[in-house]
N, C-alpha and C positions, 0 to 999 in steps of 0.2 A: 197580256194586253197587246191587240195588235197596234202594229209601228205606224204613225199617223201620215198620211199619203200626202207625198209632197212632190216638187217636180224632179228632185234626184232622185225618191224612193217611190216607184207606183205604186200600184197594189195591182200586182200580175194574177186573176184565178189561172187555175191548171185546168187544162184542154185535159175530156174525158176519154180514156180508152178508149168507147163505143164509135168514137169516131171509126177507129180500125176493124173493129171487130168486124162492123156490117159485110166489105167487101170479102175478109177474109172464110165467113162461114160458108156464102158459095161457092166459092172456088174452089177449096176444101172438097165440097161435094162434087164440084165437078170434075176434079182430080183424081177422086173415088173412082167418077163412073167414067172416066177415059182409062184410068187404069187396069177396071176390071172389063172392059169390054175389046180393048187392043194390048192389054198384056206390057210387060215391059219391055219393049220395043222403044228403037227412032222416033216412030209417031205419037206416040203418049209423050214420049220425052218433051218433044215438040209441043204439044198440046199442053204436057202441064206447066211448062214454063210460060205459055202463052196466059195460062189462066191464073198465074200467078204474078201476072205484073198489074192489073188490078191492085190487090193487096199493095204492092209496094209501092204504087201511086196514094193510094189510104195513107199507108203508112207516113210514107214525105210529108205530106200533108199537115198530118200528124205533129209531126217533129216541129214542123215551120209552120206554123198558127199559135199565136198571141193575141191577146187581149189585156190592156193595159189602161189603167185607171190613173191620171194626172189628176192634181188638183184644180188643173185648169180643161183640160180636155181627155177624151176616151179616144183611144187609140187601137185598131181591128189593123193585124199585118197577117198576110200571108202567102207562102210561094216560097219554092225553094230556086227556081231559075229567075222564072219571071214574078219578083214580088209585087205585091198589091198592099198599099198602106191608106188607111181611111182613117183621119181624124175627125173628131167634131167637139168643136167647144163645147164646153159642159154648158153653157149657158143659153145654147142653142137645143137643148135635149128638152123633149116637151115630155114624154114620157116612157116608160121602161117597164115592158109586158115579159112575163114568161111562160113558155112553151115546155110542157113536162108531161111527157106519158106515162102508163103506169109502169113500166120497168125505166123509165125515167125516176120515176117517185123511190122504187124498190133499188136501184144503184146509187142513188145520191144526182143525177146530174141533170141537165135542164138547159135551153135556148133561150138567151136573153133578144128578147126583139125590141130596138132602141127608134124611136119617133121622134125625129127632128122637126123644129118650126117649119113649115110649110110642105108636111104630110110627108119627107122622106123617111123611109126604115132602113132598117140594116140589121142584121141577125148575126149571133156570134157564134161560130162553134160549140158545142155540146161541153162547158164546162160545171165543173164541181163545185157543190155548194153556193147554185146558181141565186140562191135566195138571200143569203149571206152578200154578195156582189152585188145584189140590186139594191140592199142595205145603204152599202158603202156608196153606188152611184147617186143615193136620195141626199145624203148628207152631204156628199161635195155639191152637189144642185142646191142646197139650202145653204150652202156655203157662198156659194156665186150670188145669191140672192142678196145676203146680205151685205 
């Protein structure tokens, strides 16, 4: 049974791999073809390190993105130099759409997009068992209701 979300314990979901993967599979290929077209030389060197800070920008990314469920507010952090923290009271959340492709559907993971009183959104990173989280943000909202 999970542990009932309170303001010491949130309820954290997990940021989805795919976050990473996007930047990393072109790179990838473009590292191929600097590779096989300038040989292992200075300038492919050059080039594939170029093409590879992409991915490590993903990656950071990655690492420093959260999403955090209070019993009293929802909480989107992220940034690793320069962070960026958005709260919104729960009782402010009008309603909570998800965003799910079909290798969305086939991995497990999914974009929660959250609609606050007076038509602001906000989207959360590609996390897991996005449906299960929208679960949990209905009943702390029925929570505030009452």
């Amino acid at each position: 049974m999970p542990k009932p979300i309170s303001n010491d314990y949130p309820m954290i979901p997990i940021v989805h791999w795919i976050m990473v993967a996007g930047p990393f599979l072109p790179a990838l290929l473009v590292c191929a073809l600097v590779v096989g077209t300038f040989g292992l030389g200075l300038v492919s060197a050059v080039l594939v390190a170029a093409c590879l800070l992409c991915p490590a920008a993903a990656l950071a990314a990655y690492s420093t993105t959260a999403v955090r469920l209070f019993r009293n507010r929802l909480e989107f952090e992220t940034g690793l130099i320069r962070t960026h923290t958005y709260c919104l009271p729960v009782a402010r959340i009008e309603s909570v759409g998800i965003e799910q492709s079909l290798l969305g559907k086939m991995l497990g993971y999914g974009v929660l997009t959250i609609t606050a009183v007076g038509g602001t959104t906000s989207r959360t990173a590609p996390i897991y068992d996005v449906h299960e989280f929208r679960a949990r943000i209905w009943a702390v909202m029925s929570l505030s209701i009452d």
